[in-house]
TORLUM-506045 format. One line per field, with one value per residue (C-alpha): residue in one letter; residue number from 1; x, y, z. Coordinates in pm, 1 decimal. Last residue first. Layout:
rest = A/...
nr = NUM/...
xx = X/...
yy = Y/...
zz = Z/...
REM end
This chain:
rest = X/X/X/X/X/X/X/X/X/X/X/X/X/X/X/X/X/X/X/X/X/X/X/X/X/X/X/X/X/X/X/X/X/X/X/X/X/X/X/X/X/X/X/X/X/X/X/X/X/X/X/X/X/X/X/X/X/X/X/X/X/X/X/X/X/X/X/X/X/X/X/X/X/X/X/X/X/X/X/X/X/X/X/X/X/X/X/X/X/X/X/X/X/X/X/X/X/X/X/X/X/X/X/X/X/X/X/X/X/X/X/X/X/X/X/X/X/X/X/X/X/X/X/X/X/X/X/X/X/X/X/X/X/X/X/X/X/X/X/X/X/X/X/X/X/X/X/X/X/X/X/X/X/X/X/X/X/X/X/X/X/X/X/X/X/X/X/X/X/X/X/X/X/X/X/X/X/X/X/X/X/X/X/X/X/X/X/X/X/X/X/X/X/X/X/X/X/X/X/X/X/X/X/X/X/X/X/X/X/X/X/X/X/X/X/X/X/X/X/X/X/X/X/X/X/X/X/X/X/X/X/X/X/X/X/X/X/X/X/X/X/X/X/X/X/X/X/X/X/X/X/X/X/X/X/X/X/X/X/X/X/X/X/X/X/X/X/X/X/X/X/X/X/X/X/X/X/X/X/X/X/X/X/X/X/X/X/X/X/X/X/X/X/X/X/X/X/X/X/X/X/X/X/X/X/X/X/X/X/X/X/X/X/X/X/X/X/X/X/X/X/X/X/X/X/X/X/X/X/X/X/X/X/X/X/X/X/X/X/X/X/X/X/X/X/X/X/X/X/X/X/X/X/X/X/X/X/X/X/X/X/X/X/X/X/X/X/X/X/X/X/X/X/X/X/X/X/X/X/X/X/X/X/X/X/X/X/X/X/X/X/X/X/X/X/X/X/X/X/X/X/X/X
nr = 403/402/401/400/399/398/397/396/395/394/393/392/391/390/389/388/387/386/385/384/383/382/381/380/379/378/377/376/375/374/373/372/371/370/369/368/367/366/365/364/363/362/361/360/359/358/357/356/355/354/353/352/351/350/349/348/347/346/345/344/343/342/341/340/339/338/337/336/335/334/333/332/331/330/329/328/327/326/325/324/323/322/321/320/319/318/317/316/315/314/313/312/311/310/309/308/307/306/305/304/303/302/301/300/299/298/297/296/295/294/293/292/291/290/289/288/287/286/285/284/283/282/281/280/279/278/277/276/275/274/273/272/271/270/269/268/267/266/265/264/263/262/261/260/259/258/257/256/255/254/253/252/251/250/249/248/247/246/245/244/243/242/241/240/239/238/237/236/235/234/233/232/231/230/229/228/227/226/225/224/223/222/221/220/219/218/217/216/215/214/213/212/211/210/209/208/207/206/205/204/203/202/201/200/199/198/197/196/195/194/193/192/191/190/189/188/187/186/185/184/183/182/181/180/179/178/177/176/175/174/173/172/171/170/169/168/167/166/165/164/163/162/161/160/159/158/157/156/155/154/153/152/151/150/149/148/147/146/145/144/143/142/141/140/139/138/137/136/135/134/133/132/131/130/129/128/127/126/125/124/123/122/121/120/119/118/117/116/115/114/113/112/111/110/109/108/107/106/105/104/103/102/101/100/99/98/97/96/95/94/93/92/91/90/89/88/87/86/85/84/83/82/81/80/79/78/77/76/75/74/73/72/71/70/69/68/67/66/65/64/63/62/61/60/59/58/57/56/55/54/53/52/51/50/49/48/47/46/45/44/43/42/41/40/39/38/37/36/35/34/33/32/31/30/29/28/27/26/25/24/23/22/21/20/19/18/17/16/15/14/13/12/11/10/9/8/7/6/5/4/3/2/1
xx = 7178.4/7310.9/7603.1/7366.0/7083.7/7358.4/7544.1/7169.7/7136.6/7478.1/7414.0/7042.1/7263.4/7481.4/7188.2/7029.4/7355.1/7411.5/7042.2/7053.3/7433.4/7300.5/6964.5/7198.3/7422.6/7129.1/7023.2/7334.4/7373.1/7091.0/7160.2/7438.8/7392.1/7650.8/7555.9/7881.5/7970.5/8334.4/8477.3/8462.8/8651.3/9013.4/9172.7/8849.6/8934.6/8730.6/8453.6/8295.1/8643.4/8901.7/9023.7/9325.9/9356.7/9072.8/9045.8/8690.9/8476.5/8122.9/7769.9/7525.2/7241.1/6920.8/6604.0/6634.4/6964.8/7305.6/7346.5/7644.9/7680.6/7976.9/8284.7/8600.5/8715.8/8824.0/8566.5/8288.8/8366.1/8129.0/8132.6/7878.7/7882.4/8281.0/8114.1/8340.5/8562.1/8693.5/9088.1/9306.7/9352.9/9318.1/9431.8/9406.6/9236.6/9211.8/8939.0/8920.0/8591.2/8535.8/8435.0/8468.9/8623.9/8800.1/8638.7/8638.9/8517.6/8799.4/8882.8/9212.3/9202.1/9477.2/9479.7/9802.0/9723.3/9809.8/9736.1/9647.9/9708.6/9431.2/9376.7/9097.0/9176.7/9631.9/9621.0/9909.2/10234.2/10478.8/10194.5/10228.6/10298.0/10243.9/10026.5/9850.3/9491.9/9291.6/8888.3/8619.4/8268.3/7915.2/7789.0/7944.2/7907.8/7869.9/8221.7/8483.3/8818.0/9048.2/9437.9/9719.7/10074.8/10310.8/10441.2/10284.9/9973.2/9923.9/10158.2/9956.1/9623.0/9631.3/9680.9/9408.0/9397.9/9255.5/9251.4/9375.1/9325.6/9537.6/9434.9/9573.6/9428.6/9257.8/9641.2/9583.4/9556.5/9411.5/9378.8/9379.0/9455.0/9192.8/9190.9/9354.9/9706.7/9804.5/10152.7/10112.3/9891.7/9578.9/9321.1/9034.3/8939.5/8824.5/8765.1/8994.8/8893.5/8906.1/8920.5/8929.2/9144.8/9337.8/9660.3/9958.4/10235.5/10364.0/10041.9/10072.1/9979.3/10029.9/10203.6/10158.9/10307.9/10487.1/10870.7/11015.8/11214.0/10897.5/10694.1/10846.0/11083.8/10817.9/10737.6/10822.2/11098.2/11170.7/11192.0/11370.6/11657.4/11661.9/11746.8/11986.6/12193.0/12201.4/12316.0/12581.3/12683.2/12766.0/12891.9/13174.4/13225.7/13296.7/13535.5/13718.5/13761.9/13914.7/14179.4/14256.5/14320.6/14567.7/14728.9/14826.7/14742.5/14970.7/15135.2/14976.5/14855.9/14717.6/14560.7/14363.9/14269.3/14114.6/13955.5/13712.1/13696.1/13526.8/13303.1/13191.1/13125.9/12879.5/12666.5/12643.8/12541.5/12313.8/12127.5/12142.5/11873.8/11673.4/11666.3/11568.2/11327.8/11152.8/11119.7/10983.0/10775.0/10662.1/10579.3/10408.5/10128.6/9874.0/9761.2/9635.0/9485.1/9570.4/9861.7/10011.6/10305.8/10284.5/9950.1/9585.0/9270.2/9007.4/8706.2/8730.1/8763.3/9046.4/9200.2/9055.1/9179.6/9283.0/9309.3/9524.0/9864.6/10059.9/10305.7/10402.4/10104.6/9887.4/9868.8/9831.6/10000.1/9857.5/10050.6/10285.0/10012.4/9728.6/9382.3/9205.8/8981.0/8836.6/8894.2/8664.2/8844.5/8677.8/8966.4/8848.5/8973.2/8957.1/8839.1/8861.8/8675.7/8296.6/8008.7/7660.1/7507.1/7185.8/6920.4/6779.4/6525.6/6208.4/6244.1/6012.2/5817.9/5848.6/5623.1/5976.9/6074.8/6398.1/6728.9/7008.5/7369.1/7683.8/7614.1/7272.7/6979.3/6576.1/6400.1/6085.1/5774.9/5657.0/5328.7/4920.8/4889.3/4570.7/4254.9/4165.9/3818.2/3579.8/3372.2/3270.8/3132.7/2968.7/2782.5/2739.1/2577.3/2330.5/2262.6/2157.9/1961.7/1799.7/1691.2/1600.2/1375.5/1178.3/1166.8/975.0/768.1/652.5/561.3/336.3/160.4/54.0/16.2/-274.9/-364.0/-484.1/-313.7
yy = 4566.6/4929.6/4957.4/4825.0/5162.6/5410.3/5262.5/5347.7/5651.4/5752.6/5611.5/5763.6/6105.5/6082.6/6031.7/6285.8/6541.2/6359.4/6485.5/6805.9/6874.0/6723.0/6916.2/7209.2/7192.8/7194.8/7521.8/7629.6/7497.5/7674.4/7931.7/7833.6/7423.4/7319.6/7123.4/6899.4/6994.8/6971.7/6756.6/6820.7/6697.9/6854.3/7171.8/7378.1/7735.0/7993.1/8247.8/8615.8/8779.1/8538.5/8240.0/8008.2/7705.2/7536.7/7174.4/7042.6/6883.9/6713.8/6751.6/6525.2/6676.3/6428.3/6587.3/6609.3/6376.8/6418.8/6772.3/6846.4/7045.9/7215.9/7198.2/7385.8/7228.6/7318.4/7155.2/7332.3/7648.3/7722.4/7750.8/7796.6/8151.3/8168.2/8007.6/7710.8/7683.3/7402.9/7419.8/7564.5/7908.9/8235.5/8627.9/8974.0/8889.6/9265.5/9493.8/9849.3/10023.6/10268.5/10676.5/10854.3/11131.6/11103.7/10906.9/10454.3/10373.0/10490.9/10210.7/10204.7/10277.2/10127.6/10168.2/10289.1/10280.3/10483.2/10443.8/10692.7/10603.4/10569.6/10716.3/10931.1/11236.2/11189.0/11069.2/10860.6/10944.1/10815.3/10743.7/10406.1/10463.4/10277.9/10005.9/9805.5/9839.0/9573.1/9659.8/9481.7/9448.0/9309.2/9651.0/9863.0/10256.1/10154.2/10062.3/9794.7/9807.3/9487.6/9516.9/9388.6/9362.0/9591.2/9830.6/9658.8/9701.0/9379.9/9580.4/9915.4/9646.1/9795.6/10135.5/10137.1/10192.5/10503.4/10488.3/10713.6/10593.1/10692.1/10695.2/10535.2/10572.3/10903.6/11168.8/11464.9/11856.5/12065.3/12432.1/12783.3/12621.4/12697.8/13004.7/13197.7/13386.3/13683.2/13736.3/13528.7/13857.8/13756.9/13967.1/13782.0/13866.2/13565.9/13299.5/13069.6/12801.0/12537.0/12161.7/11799.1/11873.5/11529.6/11455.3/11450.2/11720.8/12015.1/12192.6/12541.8/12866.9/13084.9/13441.9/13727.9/14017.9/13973.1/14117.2/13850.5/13530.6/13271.1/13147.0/12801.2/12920.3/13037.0/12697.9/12969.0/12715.8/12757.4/13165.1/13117.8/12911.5/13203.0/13441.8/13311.0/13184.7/13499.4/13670.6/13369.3/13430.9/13792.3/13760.7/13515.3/13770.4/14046.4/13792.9/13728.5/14110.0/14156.8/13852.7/14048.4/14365.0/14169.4/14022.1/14348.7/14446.1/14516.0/14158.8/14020.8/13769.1/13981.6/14176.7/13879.6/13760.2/14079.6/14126.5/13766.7/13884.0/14170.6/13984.5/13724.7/14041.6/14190.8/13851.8/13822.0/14167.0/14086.6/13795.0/13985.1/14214.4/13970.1/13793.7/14082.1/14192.7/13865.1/13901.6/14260.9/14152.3/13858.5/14108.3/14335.4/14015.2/13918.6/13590.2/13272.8/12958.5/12580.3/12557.3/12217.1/12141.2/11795.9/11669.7/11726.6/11544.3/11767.1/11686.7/12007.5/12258.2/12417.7/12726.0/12968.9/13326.7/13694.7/13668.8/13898.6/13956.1/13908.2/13632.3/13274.8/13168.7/12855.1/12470.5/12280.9/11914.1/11558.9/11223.9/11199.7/11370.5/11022.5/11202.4/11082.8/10761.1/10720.3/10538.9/10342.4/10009.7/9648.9/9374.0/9046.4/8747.8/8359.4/8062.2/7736.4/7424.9/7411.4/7445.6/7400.2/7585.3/7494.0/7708.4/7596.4/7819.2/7650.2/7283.9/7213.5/6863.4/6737.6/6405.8/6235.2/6215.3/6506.7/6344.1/6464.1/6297.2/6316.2/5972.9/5951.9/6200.5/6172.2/6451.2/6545.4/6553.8/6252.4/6095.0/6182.5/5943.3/5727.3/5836.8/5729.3/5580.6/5798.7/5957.1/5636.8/5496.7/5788.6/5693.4/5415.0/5444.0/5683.7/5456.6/5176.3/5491.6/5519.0/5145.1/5126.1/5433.6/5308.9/4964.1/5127.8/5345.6/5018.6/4867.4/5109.3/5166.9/4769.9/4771.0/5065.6/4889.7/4554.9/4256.2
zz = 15021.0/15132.4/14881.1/14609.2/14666.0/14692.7/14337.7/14176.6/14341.2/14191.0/13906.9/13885.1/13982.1/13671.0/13426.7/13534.7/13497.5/13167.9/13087.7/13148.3/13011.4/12681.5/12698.1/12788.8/12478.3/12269.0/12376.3/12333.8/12000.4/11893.1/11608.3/11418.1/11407.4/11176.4/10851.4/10693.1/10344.3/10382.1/10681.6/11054.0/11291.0/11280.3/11071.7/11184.6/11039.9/11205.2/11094.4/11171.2/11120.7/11091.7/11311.1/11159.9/11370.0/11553.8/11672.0/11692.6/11949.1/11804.4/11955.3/11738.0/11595.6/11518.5/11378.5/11017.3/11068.5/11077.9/11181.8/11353.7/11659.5/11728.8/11998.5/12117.0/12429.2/12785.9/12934.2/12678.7/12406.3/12171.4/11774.7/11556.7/11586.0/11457.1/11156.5/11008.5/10717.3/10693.0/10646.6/10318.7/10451.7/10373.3/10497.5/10386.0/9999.5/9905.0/9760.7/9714.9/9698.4/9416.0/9421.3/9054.1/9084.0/8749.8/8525.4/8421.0/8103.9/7929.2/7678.2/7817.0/8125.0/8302.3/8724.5/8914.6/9297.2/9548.8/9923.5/10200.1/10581.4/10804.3/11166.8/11063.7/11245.5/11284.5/10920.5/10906.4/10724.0/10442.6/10229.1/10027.3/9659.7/9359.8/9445.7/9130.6/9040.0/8832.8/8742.9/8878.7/8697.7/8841.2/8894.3/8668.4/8794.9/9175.7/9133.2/9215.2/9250.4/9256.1/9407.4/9280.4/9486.6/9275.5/9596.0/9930.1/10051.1/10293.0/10602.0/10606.7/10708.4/11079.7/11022.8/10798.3/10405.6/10243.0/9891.5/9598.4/9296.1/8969.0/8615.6/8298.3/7954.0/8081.7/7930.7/8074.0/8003.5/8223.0/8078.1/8219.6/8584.5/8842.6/9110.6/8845.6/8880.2/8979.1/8948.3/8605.1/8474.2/8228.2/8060.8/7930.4/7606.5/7473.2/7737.9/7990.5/8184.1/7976.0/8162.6/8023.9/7690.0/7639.5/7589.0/7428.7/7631.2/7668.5/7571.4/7393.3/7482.3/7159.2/7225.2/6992.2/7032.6/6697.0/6585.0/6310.0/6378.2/6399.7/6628.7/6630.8/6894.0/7102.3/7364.0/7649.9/7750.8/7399.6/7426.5/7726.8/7561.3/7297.6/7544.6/7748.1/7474.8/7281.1/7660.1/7653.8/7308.2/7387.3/7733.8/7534.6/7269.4/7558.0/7678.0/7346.5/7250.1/7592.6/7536.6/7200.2/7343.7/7592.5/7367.4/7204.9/6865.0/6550.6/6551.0/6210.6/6414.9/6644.8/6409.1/6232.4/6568.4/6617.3/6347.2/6403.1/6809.8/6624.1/6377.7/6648.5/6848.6/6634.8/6568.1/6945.1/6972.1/6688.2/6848.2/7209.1/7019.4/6877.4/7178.2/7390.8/7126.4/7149.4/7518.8/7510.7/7229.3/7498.9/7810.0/7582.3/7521.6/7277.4/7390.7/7103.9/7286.5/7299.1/7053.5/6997.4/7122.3/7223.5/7079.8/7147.9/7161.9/7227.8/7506.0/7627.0/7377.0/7178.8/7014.5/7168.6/7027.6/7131.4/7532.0/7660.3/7781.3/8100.6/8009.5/8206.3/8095.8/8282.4/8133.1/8436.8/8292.5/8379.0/8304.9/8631.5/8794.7/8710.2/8697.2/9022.2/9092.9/9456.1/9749.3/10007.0/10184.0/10123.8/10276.0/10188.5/10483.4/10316.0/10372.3/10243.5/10226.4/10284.9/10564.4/10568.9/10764.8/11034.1/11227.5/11575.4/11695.4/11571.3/11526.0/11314.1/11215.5/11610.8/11545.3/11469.2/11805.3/11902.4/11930.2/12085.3/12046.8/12242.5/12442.0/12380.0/12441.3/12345.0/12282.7/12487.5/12244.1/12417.0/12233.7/12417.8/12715.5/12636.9/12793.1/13154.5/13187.4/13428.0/13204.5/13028.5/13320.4/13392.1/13046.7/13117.5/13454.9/13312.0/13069.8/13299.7/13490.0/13221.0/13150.1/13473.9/13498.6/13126.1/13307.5/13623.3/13406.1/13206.3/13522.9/13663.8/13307.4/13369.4/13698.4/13648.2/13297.2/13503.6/13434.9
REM end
């Protein structure tokens, strides 16, 4: 063979076997690949299933849920020095200031002297009993004589009757006196003349405010924008808290209430009701509340701010999020999750409901997961589909009618 046909044929082979490939390869091109998996889920009866290549389900959050429930009141109050164990220590002298006695932070007793006044006002005072002292004193003596003469028959009754009454206004003006020398807390003071007037507590206690100072002149007509001293007894404190109109009915007197504050974190203290407000406050519509708190070891201060908290309502059923819940045909319903990716639509009976969460008393049982954040969705995949599947019946029934 001569080279010409020879090179002639090998091009012809070399286009064949391209084209061949060619063909191939458009071959190739034009098969159909396989149908990449469903991630449609699959419904039955009340259930939806997604396929098992759907690892999240994004949108569709679950809780578990649990026996009992119950409704906590929080209300704001704060801690106050308890009245019925607090005294305003203020003079009922003019005088002035000689001596401190105390500090805050003292422990006192009843009767104990808190500050020394020199005062005209008390001299006058202890002159005035002195004085009615020996009128009384002077008349005892007479009426005394004058029994004496009447029994001996040289004075009339009637002189004897006068001698008794102006005994009588004796003792009385001795009586006068001397009781307002112990209201005064002066009878230990003793009997001589002295100016000088101690201010003394009425009660045991401690010191918590001194506002008084050496020197400081002091008139009872005019007296200071705060008390001289506070005296109270910290082992038991009030609070005062501020209950709403609606809640008036849970605070009754002796029902227990649990404060908490900022101050312990982690700690609640036990408050009983005292006294319920007779009024309402016409701005912030709530009605104040007092409770009686022991404080023993005195952890707890005056002004302090706590929040008040009270069980309002419980009950014994499953306790289900009110968000769970939807209403369908008349019926209360949830989706349960009984599978990583299977939820199954369920219809409950309700009885308590609470703020934020509902008491199922039928169909579910404790630790069951509820779809939260979802269920609508899910609901219309299963109204979706049994809509489908209720016109392929009806086509279906069509189609037999006509054959």
């Amino acid at each position: 063979m001569s080279p010409v046909r020879a090179a002639a044929r090998h091009g012809v082979a070399a286009r064949l076997v391209a084209l061949s490939l060619v063909a191939l390869a458009l071959a190739a091109c034009g098969k159909s690949e396989a149908p990449p998996p469903s991630d449609e889920p699959k419904v039955s009866g009340n259930t939806v299933e997604f396929p098992a290549s759907v690892r999240t389900l994004p949108g569709i959050v679950g809780e578990a849920v649990k026996s009992g429930g119950e409704r906590m009141l929080s209300l704001p109050g704060r801690l106050v020095w308890n009245e019925d164990r607090t005294v305003r220590v203020s003079t009922p002298f003019a005088g002035r200031v000689t001596e401190v006695l105390v500090q805050p932070g003292t422990n006192v007793k009843a009767g104990q002297a808190l500050a020394m006044l020199t005062s005209t006002d008390f001299g006058v005072a202890q002159a005035d009993a002195r004085k009615a002292a020996a009128d009384a004193a002077y008349a005892g003596k007479a009426l005394a004589r004058q029994r004496e003469l009447y029994g001996a028959g040289v004075v009339a009754q009637k002189d004897l009757e006068q001698t008794q009454a102006e005994a009588a206004r004796a003792n009385a003006d001795l009586q006068r006196t001397q009781a307002a020398l112990r209201q005064y807390g002066a009878g230990a003071q003793g009997e001589g003349a002295s100016n000088r007037f101690a201010l003394r507590t009425p009660i045991d206690g401690l010191v918590v405010e001194r506002n008084i100072n050496n020197g400081m002149e002091l008139r009872p007509d005019q007296p200071p924008t705060a008390p001289l001293f506070l005296v109270t007894d910290p082992t038991e404190l009030w609070a005062q808290v501020d209950a709403a109109e609606a809640d008036i009915a849970l605070f009754k007197p002796g029902v227990t209430v649990q404060l908490v504050s900022a101050a312990y974190p982690g700690e609640s203290f036990a408050g009983k009701v005292v006294k319920v407000a007779d009024y309402v406050d016409p701005a912030a519509r709530s009605i104040k509340v007092r409770l009686s708190v022991p404080n023993q070891d005195r952890r707890l201060k005056a002004e302090m701010f706590v929040t008040a908290k009270l069980q309002a309502a419980s009950f014994q059923g499953i306790a289900v999020p009110s968000k769970a819940v939807f209403l369908a045909e008349n019926h209360h319903f949830v989706f349960v999750r009984t599978a990583q990716n299977r939820f199954e639509r369920k219809q409950i009976k309700l009885g308590v409901s609470l703020p934020g969460m509902a008491e199922a008393v039928d169909g579910l049982k404790d630790g069951d997961v509820v779809v939260t954040d979802g269920n609508l969705y899910l609901q219309d995949i299963l109204r979706d589909a049994t809509a489908v599947n209720a016109a392929r019946a009806g086509e279906a029934s069509s189609a037999s009618a006509k054959q």
